[in-house]
C-alpha positions in Angstrom: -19.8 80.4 42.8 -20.4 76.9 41.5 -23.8 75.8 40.4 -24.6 72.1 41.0 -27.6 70.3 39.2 -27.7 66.5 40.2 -29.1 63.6 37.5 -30.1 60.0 37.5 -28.3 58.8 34.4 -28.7 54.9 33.7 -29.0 54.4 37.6 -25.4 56.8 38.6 -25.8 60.2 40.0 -23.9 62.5 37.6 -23.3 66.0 39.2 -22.9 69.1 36.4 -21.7 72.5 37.2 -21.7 76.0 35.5 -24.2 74.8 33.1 -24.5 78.0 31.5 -20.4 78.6 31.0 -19.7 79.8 27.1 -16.9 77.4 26.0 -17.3 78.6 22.4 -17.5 82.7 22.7 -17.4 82.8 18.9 -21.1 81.4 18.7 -22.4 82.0 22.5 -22.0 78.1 23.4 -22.6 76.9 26.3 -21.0 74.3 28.8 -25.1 72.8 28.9 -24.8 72.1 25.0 -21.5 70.4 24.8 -23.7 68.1 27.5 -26.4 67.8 25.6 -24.4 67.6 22.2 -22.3 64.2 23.6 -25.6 62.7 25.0 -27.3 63.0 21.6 -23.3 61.3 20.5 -23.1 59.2 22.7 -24.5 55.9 20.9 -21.9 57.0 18.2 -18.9 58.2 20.1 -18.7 55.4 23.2 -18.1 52.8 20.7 -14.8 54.0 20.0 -13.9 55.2 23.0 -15.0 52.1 25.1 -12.3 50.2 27.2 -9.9 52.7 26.0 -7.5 54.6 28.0 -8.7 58.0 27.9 -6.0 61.4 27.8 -8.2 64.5 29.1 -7.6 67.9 27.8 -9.6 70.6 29.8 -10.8 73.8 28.2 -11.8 75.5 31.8 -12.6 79.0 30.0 -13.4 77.6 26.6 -11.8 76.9 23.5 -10.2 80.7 23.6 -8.9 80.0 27.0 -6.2 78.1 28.3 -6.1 74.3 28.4 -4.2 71.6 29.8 -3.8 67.7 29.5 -4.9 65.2 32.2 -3.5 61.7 32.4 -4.1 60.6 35.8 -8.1 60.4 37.3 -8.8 62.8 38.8 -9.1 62.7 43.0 -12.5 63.8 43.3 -14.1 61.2 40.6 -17.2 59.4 41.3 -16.8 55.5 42.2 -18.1 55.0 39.4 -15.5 56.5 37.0 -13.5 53.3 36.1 -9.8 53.1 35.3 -6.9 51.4 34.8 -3.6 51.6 36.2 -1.0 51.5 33.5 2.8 52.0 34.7 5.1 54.4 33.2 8.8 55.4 33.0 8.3 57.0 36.7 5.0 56.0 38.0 1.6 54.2 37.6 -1.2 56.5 36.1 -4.8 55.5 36.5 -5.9 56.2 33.5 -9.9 56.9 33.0 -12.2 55.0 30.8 -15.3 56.4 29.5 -17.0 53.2 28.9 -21.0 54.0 29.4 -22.9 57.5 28.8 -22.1 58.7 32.5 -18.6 58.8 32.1 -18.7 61.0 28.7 -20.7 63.0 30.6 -18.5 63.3 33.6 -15.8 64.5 30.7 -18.4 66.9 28.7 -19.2 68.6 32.6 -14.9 68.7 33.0 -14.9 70.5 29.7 -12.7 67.9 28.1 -14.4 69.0 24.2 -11.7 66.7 22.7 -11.8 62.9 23.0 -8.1 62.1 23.3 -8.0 57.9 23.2 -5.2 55.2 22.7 -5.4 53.3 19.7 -5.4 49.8 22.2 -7.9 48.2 24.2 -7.7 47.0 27.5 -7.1 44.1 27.8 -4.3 44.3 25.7 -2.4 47.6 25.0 0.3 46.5 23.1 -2.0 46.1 20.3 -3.6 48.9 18.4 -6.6 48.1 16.6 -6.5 51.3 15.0 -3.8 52.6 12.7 -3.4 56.4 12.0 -1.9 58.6 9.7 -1.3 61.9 11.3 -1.1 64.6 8.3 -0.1 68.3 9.0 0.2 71.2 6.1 4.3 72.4 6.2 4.6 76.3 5.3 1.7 78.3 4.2 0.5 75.5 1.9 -3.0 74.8 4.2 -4.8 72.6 4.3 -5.6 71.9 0.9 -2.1 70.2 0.9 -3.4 67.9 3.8 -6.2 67.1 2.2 -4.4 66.3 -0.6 -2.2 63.9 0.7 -5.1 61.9 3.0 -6.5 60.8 -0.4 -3.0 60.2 -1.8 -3.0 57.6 1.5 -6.2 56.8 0.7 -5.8 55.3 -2.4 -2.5 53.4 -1.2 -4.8 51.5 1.5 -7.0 50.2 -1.5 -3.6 48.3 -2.6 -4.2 46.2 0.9 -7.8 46.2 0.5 -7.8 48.4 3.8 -11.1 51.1 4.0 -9.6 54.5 5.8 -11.6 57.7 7.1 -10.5 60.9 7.4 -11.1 62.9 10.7 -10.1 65.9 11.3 -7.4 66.8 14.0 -8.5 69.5 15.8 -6.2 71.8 14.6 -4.8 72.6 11.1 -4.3 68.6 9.9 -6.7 65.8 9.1 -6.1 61.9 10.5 -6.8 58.9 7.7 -8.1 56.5 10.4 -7.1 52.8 9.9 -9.5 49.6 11.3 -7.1 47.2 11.8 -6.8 43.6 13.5 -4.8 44.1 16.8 -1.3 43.8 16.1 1.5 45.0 17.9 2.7 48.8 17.3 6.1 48.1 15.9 4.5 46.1 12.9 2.0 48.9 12.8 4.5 51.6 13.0 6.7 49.5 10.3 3.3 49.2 7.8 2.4 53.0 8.3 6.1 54.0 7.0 5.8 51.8 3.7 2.4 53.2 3.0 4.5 56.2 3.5 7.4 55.9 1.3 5.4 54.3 -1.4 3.3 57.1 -1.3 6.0 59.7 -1.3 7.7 57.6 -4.4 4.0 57.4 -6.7 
């Protein structure tokens, strides 16, 4: 049975269930410290997140569990919940945007433990203000080979006086994280190879 605790956060009634879930059974964590983990966050995380369309993957029985990707919001969202309807090849999805601390805490409570974010802002999505390089380790190499090649990247984005941070992927890669001016994605794809074979060629 579902356990429902009710709280006035900057003036909207956010509902959290199941507080005491374990999401991560490998150190006894709890579905109440994700929440508290993305409130102490939040002055850090909403700034890139903000006006972004926002992909949610659930983890409904923690990170061991199964999980599953959410594009459109969901039916029972509170008003509040903004969102934007973006068509695609067969339909409009309403995409959610977690915009103010509410909203990431709507997500945290959904046990969405990965931000998943386009690299455009509304209003216009056809230009990414963020370019990334998405680096995985082929074979049994590891990770030390992704690692390896991030710098490599790294130091190619000095060339173009462009700063770069690596994040990690979530799984066995890293991402070198690119600031950029919006510009539309084909001239971003188009830079991101060049970097690429120039790389490759060094």
């Amino acid at each position: 049975m579902k356990t429902k605790n009710v709280f006035e956060v900057d003036g909207r009634k956010v509902t959290l269930t199941n507080l005491d879930k374990v999401l991560f059974p490998a150190i006894n964590g709890t579905k109440a410290e994700l929440i508290e983990y993305y409130m102490k966050m939040a002055s850090y995380v909403l700034p890139y997140t903000r006006g972004r369309p926002f992909s949610m993957l659930h983890f409904p029985d923690g990170v061991d569990g199964k999980r599953f990707y959410q594009k459109q919001r969901p039916d029972e969202a509170p008003d509040w919940l903004k969102s934007a309807p973006i068509p695609s090849e067969h339909k409009t999805v309403e995409w959610c945007l977690v915009n103010d601390l509410p909203s990431l805490l709507y997500m945290a409570n959904r046990a969405c433990i990965e931000m998943h974010t386009w690299f455009s802002r509304l209003p216009d999505l056809d230009s990414p203000d963020i370019a990334v390089f998405d680096i995985d380790p082929s074979g049994n190499t590891g990770y030390a080979q992704a690692a390896e090649a991030a710098l490599l990247i790294r130091v190619a984005l000095r060339e173009y006086a462009l700063a770069s941070f690596p994040k990690l992927s979530g799984a066995t890669g890293v991402h070198v994280v690119v600031p950029i001016a919006p510009v539309p994605y084909a001239k971003v794809r188009a830079f991101l190879k060049s970097v690429c074979e120039a790389v490759v060629k060094a």
